[in-house]
N, C-alpha and C positions, 0 to 999 in steps of 0.2 A: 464325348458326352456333353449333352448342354448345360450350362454353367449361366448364374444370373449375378452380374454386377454385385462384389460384398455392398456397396451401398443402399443398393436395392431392401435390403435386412436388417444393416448394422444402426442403422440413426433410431436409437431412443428416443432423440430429443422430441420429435413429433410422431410419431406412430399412425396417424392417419395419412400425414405425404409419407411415412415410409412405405404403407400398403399402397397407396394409390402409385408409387414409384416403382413397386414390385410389377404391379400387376399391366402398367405401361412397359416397362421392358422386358417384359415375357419375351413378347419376338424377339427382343435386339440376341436375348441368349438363345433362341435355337428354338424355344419350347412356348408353342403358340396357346392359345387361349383353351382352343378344341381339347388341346393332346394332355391341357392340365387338366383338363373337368375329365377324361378319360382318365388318368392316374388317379383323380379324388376318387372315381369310381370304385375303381381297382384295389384301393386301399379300402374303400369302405366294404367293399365284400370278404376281404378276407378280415377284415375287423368281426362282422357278422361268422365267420366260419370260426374263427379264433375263440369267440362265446360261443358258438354251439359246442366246439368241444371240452369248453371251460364247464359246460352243463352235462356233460358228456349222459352221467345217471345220478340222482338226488335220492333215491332211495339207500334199502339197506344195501346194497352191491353198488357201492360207486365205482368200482374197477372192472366192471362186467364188460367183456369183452376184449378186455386189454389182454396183450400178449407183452409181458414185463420181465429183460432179461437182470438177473442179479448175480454178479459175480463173489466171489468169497460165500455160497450162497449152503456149505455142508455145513457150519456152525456160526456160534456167535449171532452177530445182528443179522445177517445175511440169511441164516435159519430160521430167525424170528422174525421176518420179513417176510419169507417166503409166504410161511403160515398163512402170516395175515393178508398177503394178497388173495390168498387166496379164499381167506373168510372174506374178503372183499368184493368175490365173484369174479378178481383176475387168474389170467393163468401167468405161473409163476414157472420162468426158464432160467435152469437154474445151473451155474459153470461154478466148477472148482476143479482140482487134482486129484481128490481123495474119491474113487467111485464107489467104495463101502460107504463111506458118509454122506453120499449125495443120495445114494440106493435108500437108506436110514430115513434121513429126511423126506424123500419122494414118498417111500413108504406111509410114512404119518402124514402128508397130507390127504396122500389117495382115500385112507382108511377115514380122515374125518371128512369127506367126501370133497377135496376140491380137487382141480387138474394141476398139473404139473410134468414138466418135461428136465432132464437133466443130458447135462454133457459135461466130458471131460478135458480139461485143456487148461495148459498152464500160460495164463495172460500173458506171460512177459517173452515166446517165443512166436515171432512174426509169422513164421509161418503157421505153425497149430492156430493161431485166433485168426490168419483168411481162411484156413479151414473151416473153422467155428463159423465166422462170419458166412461163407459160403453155404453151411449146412444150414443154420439158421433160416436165411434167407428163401431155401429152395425147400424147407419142408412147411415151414409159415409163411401163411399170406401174407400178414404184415407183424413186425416186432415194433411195438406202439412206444414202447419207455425202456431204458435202458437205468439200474442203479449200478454203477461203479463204487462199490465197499468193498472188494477184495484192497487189504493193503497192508504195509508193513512197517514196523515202529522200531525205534532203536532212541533210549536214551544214555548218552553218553557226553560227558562237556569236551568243548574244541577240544583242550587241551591234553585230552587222551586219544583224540583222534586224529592228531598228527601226522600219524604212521597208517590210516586206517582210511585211505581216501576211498575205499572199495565200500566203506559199509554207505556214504554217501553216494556212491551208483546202485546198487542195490537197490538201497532206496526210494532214486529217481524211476530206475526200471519199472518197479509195480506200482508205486504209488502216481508217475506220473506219466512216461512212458505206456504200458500198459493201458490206463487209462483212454487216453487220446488216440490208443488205436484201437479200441472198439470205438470210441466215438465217430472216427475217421470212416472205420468201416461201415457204422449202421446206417450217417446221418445221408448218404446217397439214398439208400432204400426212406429210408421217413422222409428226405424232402418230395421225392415220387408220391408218397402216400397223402401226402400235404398235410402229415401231422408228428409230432413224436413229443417227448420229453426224455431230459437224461437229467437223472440226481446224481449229486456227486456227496460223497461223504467227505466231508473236510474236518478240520478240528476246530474245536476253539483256542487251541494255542497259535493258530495264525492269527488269533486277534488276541490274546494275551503275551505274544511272545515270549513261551517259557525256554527258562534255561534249561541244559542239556540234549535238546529235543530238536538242532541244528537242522539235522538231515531232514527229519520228517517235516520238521514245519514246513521248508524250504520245497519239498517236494506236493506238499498239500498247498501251499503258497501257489505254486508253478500250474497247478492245475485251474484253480480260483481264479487267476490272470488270464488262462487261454478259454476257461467259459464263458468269462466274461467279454471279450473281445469277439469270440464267432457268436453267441448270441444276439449281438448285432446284426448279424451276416445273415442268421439265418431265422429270426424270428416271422420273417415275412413269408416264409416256407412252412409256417406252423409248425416248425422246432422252437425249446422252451429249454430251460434249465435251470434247475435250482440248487444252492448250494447250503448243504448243510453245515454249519459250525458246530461237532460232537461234542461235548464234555465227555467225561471220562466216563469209559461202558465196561462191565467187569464182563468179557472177553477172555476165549483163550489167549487173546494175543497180549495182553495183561499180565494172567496168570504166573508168570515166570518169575516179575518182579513183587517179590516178598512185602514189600513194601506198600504196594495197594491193598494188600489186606486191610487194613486200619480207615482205607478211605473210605468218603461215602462217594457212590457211584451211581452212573443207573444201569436197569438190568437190561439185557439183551430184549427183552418183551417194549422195555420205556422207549429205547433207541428204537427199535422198529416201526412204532407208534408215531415217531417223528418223520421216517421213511414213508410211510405209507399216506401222513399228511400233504409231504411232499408232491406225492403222486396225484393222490385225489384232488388238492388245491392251488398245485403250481405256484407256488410262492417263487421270487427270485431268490431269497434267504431265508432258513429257518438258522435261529441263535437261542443261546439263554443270555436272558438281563446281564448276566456277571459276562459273557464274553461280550456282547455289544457294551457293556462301560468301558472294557479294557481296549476293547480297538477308539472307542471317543477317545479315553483319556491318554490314549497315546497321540492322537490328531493335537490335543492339544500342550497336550505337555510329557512330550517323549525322553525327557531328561528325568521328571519324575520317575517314570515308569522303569528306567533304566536302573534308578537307583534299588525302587523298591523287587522288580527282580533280581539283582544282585545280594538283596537281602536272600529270597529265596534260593539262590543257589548256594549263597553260604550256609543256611539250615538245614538244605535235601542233601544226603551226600550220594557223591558214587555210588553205585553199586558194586557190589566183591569182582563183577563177570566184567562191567566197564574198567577196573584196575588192574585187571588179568588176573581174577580169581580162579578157583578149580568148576564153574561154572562155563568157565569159556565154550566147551565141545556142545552144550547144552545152548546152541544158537544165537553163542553170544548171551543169554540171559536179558539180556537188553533189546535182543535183535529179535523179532516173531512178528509172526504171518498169520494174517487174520485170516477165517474162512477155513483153515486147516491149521489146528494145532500140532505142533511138529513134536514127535513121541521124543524123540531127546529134551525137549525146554519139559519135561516133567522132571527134569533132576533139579533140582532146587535147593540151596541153599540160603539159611535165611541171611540177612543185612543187619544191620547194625540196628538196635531199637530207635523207632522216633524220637528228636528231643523232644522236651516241652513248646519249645518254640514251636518248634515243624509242626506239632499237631494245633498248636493254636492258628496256624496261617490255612491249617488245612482243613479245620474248620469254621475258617472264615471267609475261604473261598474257592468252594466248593466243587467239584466237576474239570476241574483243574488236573493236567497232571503233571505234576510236579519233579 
C-alpha cells in the first residue's frame, strides 16, 4: 500500500510548505499526481451517490422502496416500528420466535394497507439466521436497512451475580452476539447494492452508566464499539449506521419489573418514532439531552458520576427475583426478551414501595432505568 512521509501532514507550523511538501512527495510514496486526482474523483462520486440516497424520497413516503429488516419485530418498539415503516411507504421484514405474534402484527399492517413480510428464527442460533440470511437474500432483490431491537435486559447488582456468570452470556448472545451476525450477514449483500443502513437500538444507560444493569450495558456497550469501528470500513460502500441511545420504553420486556410502574417512560409508538428517524435521516446518533449530559459529565468528571450513582443504587433496591425471590421460574424477573414477552415473566410479584428519595431522583431524571 502507498504510504506518504508523516511529515508530509504533520507540520502545523506552516500549512502552505506542509501542502506544497505533500503534494511534491506524492511520487516519492508510490501515489503519483494522475492516480490522486483519479481517487479525488472516486471519492467525489460516491459523495454524489451517498446524497442521492440521503434524498432517497421528501415526500410523505420517505421509506418507499426500502426493504427494512426488524428483528424483535412481534411486540414492543419492534411492532411499533413495523407500523410506521410501513405508514412510511417501506416494506417492513419482520423476524421474531413467536409466529402467532408475527401472523397478529403482519395482519394489522396488511389490513391498514401497507406490505410486510415475516419470518421465524431465533437470532441467537448460527445456523437458523444463515438460513434467514439466505432466504432473505434469495427472495428480495435488495434488504436496504436492517434495525437490530431484538434484545435482552437483566437488572441485577455484581454482587448477586457472583454465582450467575450465565446470565452475563445470555446476555452477550442476543444483545451482542446476535446482532453482529445479522450484521455480518446482510453487509456482503448491501456493500454489492452499494447501499444499506443498520440501526442499532442501544440504551442510554451506556451513557449514564446505571447501577445493576452490568450485563446489559456491557453488552449494548460491545455493540456501540464494533459499529463504530466497521463504519469506517464501510461507509465508502454506502453502508451507514446509526445508533440509538433508548431511555426507558414501557415494553414487555419491562413489564416483569413491578417497579417501572411508577416511572415515566415512553411508549412503544415514541420509541418507534426515534427508529423510523433513524432510518429516514441517518444520523450517526440519536440521544436525549439527559443521556448526552450524562456521558459529558462522565468525560469530565467520572469520579462525580461515580459517586452520584452510588447514590442511586443505594435508593433502587434489588428486586425480590434479583435476591432469589419466588419470582425466580418467572425469567428471572429481571431477565426478559424484547420482541416476545415470555408467558412465564406474567407472574409478577410486587417489590418493595419506592422511597421518597427514589421517586424524587426519578423524577428528576427521567428515562433512566434505574
Amino acid at each position: 500500500m502507498a504510504t506518504i512521509a508523516p511529515s508530509a501532514f504533520l507540520s502545523f507550523t506552516n500549512p502552505v510548505g506542509s501542502l506544497t511538501q505533500t503534494w511534491s512527495e506524492l511520487p516519492i510514496s508510490g501515489l503519483t499526481t494522475e492516480t490522486f486526482a483519479s481517487k479525488t474523483r472516486a471519492a467525489k462520486t460516491m459523495a454524489t451517490k451517498t446524497l442521492a440516497n440521503a434524498n432517497f424520497r421528501s415526500d410523505g413516503k420517505p421509506l418507499a422502496g426500502r426493504r427494512i429488516v426488524i428483528t424483535g419485530g412481534s411486540s414492543g418498539i419492534g411492532a411499533a416500528t413495523a407500523h410506521k415503516v410501513a405508514e412510511a411507504g417501506g416494506t417492513a421484514i419482520l423476524v421474531a420466535r413467536s409466529l402467532d405474534k408475527l401472523t397478529e402484527v403482519r395482519d394489522e399492517i396488511v389490513a391498514a394497507g401497507g406490505e410486510v413480510f415475516i419470518y421465524t428464527c431465533d437470532v441467537t442460533d448460527e445456523d437458523a439466521v444463515e438460513e434467514l440470511i439466505n432466504t432473505l437474500t434469495s427472495e428480495h432483490d435488495s434488504i436496504d436497512m436492517l434495525v437490530n431491537n431484538a434484545g435482552r435486559s437483566i437488572r441485577r447488582s455484581v454482587k448477586l451475580s457472583y454465582d450467575r456468570f450465565h446470565d452475563f452470556e445470555r446476555t452477550m448472545s442476543l444483545n451482542y452476539f446476535a446482532a453482529v451476525r445479522l450484521i455480518l450477514g446482510l453487509l456482503p449483500h448491501m456493500s454489492n447494492n452499494g447501499f444499506g443502513h443498520i440501526v442499532n437500538i442501544s440504551s442510554i444507560g451506556v451513557q449514564t452508566n446505571t447501577p445493576r444493569f452490568s450485563a446489559y450495558v456491557a453488552s449494548k456497550s460491545a455493540l456501540d464499539a464494533f459499529s463504530r469501528v466497521v463504519a469506517g470500513e464501510t461507509v465508502g460502500e454506502g453502508v451507514t449506521f446509526t445508533t440509538i441511545h433508548m431511555p426507558l420504553v414501557r415494553t414487555p420486556m419491562i413489564a416483569p419489573t413491578s417497579m417501572y410502574d411508577a416511572f415515566p417512560t415512553l411508549s412503544p409508538d415514541e420509541a418507534a418514532d426515534m427508529v423510523v428517524r433513524a432510518l429516514v435521516k441517518r444520523p450517526k446518533e440519536i440521544a436525549t439531552p439527559l443521556g448526552t449530559f450524562g456521558e459529558v459529565l462522565y468525560t469530565f468528571a467520572p469520579s462525580v458520576v461515580d459517586r452520584i450513582m452510588h447514590q442511586a443504587y443505594k435508593v433502587f433496591p434489588d428486586s425480590l427475583a434479583a435476591k432469589g425471590g419466588p419470582t425466580t421460574e418467572a425469567n428471572d424477573r429481571g431477565l426478559t426478551r424484547s420482541g416476545e414477552f415470555l408467558a412465564k415473566a406474567s407472574i409478577i410479584v410486587q417489590d418493595q414501595p419506592l422511597s421518597r428519595a427514589a421517586k424524587t431522583m426519578m423524577r428528576l431524571l427521567p428515562g433512566i432505568h434505574w
